[in-house]
Structures are given as C-alpha cells and as structure tokens.
N, CA and C atoms as an extended XYZ file, in Angstrom:
444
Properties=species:S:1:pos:R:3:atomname:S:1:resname:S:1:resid:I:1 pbc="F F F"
N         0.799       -1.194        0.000 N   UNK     1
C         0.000        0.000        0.000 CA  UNK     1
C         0.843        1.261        0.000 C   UNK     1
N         1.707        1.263       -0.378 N   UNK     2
C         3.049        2.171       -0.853 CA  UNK     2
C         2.130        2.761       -1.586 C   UNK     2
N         2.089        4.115       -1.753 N   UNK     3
C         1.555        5.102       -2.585 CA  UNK     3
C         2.191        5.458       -3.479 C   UNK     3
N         3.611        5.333       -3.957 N   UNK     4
C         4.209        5.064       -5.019 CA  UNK     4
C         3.863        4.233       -5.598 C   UNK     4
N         3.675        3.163       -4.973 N   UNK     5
C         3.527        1.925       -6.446 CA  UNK     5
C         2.291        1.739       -6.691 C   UNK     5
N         1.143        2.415       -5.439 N   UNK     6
C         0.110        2.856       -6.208 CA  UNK     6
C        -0.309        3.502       -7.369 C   UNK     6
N         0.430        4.376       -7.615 N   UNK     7
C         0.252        5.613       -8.289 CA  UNK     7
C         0.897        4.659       -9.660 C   UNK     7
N         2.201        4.782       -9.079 N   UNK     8
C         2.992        3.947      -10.562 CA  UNK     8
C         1.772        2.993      -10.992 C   UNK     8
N         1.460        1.912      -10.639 N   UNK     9
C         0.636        1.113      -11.121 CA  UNK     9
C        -0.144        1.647      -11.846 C   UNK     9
N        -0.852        2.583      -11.459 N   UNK    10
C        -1.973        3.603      -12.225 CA  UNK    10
C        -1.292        4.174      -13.456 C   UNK    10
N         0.060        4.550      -13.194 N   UNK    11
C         0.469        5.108      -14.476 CA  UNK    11
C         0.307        4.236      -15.355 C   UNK    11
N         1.500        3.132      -14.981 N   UNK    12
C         1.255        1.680      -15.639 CA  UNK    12
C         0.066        1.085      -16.235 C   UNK    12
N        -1.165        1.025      -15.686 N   UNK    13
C        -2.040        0.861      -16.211 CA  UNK    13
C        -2.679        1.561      -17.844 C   UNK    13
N        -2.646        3.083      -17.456 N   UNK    14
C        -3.188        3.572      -18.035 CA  UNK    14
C        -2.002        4.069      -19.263 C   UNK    14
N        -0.533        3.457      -19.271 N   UNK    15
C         0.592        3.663      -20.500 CA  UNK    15
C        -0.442        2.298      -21.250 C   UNK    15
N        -0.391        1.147      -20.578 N   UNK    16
C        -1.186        0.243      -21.579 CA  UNK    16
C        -1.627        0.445      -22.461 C   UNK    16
N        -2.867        1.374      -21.730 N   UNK    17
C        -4.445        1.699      -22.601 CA  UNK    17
C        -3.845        3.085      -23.738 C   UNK    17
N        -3.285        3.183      -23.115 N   UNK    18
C        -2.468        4.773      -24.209 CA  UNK    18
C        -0.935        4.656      -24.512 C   UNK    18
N        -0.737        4.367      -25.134 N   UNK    19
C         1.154        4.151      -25.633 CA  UNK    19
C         1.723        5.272      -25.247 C   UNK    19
N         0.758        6.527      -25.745 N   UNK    20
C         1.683        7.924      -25.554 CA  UNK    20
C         1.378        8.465      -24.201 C   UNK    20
N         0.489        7.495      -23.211 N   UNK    21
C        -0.123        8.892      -21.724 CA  UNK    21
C         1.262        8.882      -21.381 C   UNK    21
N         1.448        9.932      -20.956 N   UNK    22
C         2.526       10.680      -19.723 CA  UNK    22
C         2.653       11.037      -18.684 C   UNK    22
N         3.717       11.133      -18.286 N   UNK    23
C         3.638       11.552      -17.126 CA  UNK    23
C         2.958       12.867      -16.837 C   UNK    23
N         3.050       13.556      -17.937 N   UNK    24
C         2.699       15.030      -17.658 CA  UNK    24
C         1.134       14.802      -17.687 C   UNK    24
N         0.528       13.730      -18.323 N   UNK    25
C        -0.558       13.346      -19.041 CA  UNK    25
C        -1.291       13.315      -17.419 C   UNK    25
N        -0.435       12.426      -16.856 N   UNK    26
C        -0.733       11.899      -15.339 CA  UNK    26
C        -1.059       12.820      -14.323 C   UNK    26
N        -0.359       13.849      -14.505 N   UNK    27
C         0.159       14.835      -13.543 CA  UNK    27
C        -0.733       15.813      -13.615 C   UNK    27
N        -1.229       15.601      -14.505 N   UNK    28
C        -2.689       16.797      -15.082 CA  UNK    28
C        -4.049       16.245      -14.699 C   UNK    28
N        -3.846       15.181      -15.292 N   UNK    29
C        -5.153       14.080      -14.367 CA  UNK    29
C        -5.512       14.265      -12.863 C   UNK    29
N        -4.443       14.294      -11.936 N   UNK    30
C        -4.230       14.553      -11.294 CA  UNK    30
C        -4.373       15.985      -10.065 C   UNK    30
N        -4.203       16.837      -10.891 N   UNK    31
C        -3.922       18.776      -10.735 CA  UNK    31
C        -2.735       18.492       -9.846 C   UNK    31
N        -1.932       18.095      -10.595 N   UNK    32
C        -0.756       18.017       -9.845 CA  UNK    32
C         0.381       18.945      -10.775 C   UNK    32
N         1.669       18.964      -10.086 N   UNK    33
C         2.539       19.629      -11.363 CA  UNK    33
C         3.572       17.984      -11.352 C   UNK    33
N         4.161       18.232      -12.967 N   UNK    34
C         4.499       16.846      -13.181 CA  UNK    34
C         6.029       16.685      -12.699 C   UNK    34
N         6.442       17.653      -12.163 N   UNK    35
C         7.880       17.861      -11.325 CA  UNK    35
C         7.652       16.926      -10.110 C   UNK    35
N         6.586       17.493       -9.243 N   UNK    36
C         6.241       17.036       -8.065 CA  UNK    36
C         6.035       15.841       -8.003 C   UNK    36
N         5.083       15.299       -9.385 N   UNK    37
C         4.828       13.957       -9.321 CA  UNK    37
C         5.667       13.006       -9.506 C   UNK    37
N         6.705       13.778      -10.595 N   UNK    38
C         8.095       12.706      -10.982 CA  UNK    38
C         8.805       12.364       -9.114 C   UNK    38
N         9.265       13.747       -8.639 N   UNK    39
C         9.223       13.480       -7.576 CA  UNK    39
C         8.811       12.391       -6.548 C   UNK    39
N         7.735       12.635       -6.495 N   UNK    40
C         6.881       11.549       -5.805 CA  UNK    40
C         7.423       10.203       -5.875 C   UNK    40
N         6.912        9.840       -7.406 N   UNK    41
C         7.103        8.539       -7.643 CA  UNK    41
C         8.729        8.422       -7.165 C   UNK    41
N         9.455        8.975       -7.364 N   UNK    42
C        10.615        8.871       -7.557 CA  UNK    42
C        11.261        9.075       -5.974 C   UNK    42
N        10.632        8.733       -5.085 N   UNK    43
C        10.750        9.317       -3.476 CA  UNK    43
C        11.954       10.484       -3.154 C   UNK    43
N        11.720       11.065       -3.700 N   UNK    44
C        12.503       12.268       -3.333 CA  UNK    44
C        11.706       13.244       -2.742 C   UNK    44
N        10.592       12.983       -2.185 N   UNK    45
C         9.403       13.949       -1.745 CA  UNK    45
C         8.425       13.362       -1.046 C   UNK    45
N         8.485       13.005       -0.109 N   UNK    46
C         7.230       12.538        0.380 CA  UNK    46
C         5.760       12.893        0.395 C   UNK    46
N         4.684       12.038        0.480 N   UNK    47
C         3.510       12.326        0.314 CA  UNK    47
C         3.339       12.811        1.740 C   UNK    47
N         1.858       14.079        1.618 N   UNK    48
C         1.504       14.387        2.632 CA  UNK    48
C         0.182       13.266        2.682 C   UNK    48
N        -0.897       13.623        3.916 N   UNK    49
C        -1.778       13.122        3.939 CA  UNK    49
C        -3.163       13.826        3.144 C   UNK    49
N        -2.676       15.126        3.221 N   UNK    50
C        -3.583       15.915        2.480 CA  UNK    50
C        -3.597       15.704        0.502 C   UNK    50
N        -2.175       14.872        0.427 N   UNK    51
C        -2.001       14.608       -1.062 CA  UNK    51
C        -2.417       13.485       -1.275 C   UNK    51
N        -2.237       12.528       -0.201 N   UNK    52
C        -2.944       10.923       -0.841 CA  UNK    52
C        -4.143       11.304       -0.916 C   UNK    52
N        -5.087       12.021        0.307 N   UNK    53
C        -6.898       12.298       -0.215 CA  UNK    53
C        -6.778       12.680       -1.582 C   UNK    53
N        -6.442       13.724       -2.001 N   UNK    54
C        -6.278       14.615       -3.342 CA  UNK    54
C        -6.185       13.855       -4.200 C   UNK    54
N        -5.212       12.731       -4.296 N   UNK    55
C        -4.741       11.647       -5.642 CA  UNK    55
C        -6.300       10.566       -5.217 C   UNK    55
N        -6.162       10.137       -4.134 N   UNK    56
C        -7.008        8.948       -3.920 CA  UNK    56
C        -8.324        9.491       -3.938 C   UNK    56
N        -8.744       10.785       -4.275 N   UNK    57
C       -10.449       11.177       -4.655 CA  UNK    57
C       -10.208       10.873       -6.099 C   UNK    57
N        -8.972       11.206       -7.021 N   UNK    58
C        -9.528       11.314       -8.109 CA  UNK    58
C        -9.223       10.299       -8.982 C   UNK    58
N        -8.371        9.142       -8.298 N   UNK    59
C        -8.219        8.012       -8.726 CA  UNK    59
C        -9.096        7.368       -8.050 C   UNK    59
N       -10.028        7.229       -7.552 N   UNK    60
C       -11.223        6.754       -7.213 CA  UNK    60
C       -11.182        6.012       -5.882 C   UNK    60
N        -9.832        5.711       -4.982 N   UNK    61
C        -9.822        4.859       -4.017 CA  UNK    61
C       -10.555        5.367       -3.221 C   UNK    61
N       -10.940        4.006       -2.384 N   UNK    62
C       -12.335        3.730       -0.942 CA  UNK    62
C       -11.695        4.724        0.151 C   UNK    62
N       -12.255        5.003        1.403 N   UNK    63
C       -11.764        6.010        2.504 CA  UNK    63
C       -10.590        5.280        3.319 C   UNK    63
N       -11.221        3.825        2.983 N   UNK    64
C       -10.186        2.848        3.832 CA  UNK    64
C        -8.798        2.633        2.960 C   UNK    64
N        -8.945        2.545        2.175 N   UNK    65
C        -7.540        2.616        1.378 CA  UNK    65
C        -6.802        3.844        1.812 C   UNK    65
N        -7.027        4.770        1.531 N   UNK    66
C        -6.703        6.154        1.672 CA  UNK    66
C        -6.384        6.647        3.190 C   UNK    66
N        -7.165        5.954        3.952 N   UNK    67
C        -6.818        6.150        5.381 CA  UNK    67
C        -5.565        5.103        5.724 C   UNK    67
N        -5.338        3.237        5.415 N   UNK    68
C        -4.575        2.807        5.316 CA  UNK    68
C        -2.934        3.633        4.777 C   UNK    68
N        -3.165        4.089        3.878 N   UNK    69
C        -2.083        4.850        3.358 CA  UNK    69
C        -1.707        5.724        4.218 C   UNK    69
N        -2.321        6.829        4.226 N   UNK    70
C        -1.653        7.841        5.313 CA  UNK    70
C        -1.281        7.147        6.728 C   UNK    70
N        -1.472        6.459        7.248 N   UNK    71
C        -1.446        5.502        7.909 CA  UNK    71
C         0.318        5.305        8.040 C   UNK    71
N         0.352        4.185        7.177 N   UNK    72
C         1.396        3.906        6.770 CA  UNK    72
C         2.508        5.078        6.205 C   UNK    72
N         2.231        5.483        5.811 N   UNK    73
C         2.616        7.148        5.291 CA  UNK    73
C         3.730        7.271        6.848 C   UNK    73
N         2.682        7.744        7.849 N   UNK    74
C         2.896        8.085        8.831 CA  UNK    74
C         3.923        7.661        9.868 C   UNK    74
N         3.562        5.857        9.516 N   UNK    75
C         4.997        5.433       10.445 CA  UNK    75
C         5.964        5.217        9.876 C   UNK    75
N         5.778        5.398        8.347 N   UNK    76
C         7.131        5.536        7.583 CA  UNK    76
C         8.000        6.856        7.565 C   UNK    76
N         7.510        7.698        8.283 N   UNK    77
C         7.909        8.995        8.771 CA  UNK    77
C         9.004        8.815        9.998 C   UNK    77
N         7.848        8.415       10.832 N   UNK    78
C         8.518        8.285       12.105 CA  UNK    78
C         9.850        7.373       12.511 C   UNK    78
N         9.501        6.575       11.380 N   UNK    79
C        10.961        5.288       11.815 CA  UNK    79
C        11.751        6.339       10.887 C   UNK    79
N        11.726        6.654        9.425 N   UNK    80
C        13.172        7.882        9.451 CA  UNK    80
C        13.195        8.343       10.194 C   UNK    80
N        12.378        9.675       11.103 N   UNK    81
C        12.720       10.109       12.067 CA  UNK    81
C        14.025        9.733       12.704 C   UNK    81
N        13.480        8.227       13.165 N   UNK    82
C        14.187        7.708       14.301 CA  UNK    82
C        15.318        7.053       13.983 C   UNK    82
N        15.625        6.562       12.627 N   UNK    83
C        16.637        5.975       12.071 CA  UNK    83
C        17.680        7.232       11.663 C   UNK    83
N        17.257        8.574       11.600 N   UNK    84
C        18.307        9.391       11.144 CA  UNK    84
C        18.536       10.432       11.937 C   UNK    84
N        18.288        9.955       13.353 N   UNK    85
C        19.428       10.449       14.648 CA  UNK    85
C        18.419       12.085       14.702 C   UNK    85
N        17.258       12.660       13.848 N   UNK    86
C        16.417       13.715       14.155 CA  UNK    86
C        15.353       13.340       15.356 C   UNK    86
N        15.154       12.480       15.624 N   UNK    87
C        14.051       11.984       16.297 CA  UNK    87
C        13.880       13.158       17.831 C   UNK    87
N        12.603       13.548       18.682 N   UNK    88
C        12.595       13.411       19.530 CA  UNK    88
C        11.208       13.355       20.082 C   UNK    88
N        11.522       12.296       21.284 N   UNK    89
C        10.303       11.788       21.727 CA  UNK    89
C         9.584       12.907       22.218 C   UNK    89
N         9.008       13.845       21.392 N   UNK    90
C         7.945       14.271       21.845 CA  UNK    90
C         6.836       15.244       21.043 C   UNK    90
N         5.204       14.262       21.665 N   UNK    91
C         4.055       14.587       20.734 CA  UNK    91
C         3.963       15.841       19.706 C   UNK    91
N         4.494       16.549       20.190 N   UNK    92
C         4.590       18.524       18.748 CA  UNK    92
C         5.306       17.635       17.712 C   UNK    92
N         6.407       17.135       18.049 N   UNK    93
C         7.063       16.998       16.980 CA  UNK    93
C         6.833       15.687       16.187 C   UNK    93
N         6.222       14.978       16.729 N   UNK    94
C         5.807       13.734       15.636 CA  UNK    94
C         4.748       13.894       15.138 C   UNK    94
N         3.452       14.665       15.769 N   UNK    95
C         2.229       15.312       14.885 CA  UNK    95
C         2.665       16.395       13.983 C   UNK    95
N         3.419       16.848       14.209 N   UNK    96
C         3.857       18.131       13.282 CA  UNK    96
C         4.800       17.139       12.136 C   UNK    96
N         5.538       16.063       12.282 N   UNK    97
C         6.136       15.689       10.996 CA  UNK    97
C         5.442       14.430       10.525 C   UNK    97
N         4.657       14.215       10.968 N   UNK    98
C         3.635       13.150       10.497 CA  UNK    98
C         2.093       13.576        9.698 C   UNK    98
N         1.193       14.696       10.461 N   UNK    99
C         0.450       15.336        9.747 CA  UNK    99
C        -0.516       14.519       10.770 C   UNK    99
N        -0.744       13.727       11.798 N   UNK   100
C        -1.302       12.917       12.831 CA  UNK   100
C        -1.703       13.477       14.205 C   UNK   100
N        -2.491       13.600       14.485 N   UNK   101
C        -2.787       13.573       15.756 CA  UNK   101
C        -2.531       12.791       16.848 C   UNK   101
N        -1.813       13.188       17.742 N   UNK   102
C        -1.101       12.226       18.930 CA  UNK   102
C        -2.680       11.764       19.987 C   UNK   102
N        -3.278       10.459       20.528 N   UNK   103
C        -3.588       10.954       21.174 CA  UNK   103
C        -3.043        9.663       22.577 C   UNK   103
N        -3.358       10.114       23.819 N   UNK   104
C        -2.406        9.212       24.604 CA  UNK   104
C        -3.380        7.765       25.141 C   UNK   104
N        -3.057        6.854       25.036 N   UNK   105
C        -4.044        5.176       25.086 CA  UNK   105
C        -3.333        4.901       26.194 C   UNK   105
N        -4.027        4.371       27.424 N   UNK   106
C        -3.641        3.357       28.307 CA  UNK   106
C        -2.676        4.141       29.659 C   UNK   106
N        -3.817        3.462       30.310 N   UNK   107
C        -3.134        3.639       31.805 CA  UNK   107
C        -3.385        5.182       31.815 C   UNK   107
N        -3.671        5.975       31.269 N   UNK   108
C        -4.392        7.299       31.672 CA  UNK   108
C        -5.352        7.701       32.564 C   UNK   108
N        -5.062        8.015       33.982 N   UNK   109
C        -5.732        8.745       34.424 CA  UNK   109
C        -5.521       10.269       34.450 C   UNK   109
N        -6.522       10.522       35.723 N   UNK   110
C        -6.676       12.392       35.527 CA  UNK   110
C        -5.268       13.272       36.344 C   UNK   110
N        -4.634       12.016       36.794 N   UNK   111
C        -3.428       12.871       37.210 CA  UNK   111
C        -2.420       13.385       35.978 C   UNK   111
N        -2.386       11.855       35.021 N   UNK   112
C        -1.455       12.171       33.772 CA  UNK   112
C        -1.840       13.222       32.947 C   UNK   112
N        -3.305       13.292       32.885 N   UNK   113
C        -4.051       14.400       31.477 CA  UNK   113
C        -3.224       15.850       31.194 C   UNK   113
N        -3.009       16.404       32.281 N   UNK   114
C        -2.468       17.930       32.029 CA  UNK   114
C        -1.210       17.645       31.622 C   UNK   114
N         0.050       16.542       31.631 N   UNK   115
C         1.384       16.365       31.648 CA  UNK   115
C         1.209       15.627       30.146 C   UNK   115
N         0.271       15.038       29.848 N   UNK   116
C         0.058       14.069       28.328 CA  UNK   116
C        -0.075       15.422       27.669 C   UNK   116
N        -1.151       16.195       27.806 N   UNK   117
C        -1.342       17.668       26.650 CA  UNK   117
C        -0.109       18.483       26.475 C   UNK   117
N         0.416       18.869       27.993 N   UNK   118
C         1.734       19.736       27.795 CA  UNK   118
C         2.783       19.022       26.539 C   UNK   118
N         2.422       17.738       26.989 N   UNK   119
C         3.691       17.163       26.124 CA  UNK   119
C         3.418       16.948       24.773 C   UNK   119
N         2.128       17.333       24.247 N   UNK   120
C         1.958       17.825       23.011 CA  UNK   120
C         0.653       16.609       22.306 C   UNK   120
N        -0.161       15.929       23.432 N   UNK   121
C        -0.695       15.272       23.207 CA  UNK   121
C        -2.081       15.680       22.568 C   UNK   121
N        -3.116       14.951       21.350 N   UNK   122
C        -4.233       16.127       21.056 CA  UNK   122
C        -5.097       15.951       21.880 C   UNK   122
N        -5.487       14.415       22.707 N   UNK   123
C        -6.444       13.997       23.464 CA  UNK   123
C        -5.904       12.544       24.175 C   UNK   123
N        -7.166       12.440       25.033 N   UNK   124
C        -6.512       11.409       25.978 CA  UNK   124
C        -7.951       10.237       25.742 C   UNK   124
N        -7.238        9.123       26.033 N   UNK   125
C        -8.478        7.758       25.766 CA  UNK   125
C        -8.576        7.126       27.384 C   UNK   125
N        -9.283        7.576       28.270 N   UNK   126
C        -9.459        7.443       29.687 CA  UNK   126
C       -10.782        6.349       30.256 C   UNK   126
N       -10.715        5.438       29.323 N   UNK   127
C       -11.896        4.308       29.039 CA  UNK   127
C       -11.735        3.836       30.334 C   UNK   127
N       -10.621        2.897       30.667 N   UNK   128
C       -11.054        2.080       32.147 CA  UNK   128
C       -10.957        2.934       33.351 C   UNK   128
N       -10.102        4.264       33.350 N   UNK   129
C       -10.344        5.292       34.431 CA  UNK   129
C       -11.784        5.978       34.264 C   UNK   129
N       -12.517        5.549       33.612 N   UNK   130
C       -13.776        6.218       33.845 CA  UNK   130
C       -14.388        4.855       34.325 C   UNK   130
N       -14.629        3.989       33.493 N   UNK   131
C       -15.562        3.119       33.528 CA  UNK   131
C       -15.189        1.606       34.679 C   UNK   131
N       -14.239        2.088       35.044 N   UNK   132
C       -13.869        1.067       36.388 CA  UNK   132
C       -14.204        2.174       37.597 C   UNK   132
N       -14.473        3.082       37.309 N   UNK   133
C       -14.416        4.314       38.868 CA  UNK   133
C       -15.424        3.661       39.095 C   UNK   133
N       -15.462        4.127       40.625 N   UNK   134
C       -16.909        3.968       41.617 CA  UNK   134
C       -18.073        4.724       41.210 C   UNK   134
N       -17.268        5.835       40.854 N   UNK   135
C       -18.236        7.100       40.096 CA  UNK   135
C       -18.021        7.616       38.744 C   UNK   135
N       -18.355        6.929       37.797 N   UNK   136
C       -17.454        7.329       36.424 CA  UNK   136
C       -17.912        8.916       36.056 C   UNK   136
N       -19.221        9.628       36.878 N   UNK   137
C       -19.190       11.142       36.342 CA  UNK   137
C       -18.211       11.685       37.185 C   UNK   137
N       -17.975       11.567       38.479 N   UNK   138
C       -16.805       12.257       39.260 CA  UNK   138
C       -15.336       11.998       38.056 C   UNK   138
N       -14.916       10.797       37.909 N   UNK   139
C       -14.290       10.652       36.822 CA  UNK   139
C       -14.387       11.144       35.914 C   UNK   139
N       -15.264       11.690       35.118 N   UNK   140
C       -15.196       12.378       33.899 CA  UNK   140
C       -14.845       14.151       34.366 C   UNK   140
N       -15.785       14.026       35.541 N   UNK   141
C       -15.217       15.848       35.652 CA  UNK   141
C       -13.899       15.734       36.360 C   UNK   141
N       -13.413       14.956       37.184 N   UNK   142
C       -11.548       14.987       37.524 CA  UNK   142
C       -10.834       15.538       36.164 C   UNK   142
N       -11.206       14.081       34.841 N   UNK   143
C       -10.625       14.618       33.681 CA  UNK   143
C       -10.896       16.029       33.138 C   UNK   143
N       -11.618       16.479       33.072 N   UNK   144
C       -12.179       17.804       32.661 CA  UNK   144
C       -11.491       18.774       33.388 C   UNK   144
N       -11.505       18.760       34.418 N   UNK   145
C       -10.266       19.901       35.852 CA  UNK   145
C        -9.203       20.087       34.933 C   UNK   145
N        -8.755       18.574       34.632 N   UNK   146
C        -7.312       18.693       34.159 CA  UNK   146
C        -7.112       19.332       32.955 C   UNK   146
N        -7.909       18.783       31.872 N   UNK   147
C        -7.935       19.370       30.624 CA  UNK   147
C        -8.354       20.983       30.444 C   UNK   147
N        -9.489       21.274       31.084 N   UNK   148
C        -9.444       22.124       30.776 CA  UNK   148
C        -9.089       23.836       31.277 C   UNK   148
C-alpha cells in the first residue's frame, strides 16, 4: 500500500491503454505539477496526507484505502525520524512531521491528562479510568479539571 507503487501502477495501467499517456498526461489528471509527481514517484518527496486524499479522490480509491495509506505514510515517517538520529520523543514533533494527531491510550488517568497535553498530546483515551471508577461522572469531571 506504498503510494508510489500505487500511483505507478496507475500510471502503468493507463501507458497500456495509451502508448503515448505521460507523465505530464498523469500529472494533469491529477492537478498536480508533473515535477512534483516525478518526484513523488521517484521518493525524493514525500507524500503528505492531504495529497494521498487529493490523488485517492480522483483516482477513485475507498476512505479505507486512503486512510490505510496515510497511515502507513505516517509510520514511515517516524521510523526515518528515528533511524536518522532527528528523532525526539515528543508529541509537537511527531504530529507536526507526520500530519497525525497524537492521542495518549492506556493507563491514563486524571493525574497524567495535564502532563500528556503539555507534552503535546491532542487527546486522551481514559476508558477504564472512567468506567472502572466507583463514580465514572466524578471521573469524567476529575478529567475535565485537568484538561481544561
């Protein structure tokens, strides 16, 4: 689900049906410019998430494809990140180079909430600290103190 070899494929496909389509042919199909796209294919540029919707509305893919991708997109970000010594563990900076929303899963209660946001988190998933409390609305407004 590489969005390169998506795309390529598509090119591929459609050189078949047309001997002469092009890239530029592609790139127009597209509303793309055919620099960017050579690019693309050519990974010297990574896709955003806002560009796979854009390609994947008008090449017709499902929401789930398209969400799969950015997806993947995303942790193919993060492991460069982390493979090329830029990395740092913290939520601003992996939503900001991913295009993702951080949000924090597990073992969250209302003490962590204000220290998860500072640290750049967008939201918190506080399922068994609510729903194991004695009082899960006291629980929901603890969380709420914190957040807001």
């Amino acid at each position: 689900m590489d969005p390169r070899e998506l795309l390529q494929q598509e090119l591929d496909r459609r050189r078949r049906r047309n001997r002469r389509y092009s890239l530029r042919a592609f790139a127009r199909d597209l509303a793309t410019d055919h620099s960017a796209l050579s690019q693309l294919l050519r990974g010297r540029r990574p896709f955003s998430p806002r560009m796979v919707h854009r390609f994947g509305v008008r090449l017709g893919w499902s929401e789930t494809l398209m969400g799969q991708v950015c997806l993947l997109q995303a942790a193919d970000v993060v492991l460069r990140m982390v493979r090329s010594g830029r990395y740092r563990p913290d939520c601003r900076h992996i939503a900001a180079r991913t295009g993702v929303p951080i949000v924090a899963v597990g073992g969250v209660g209302p003490e962590h909430a204000r220290a998860l946001r500072a640290a750049g988190a967008h939201g918190v998933a506080c399922i068994r600290a609510v729903m194991a409390a004695p009082d899960p609305a006291a629980a929901v407004d603890a969380f709420c103190q914190e957040l807001i």
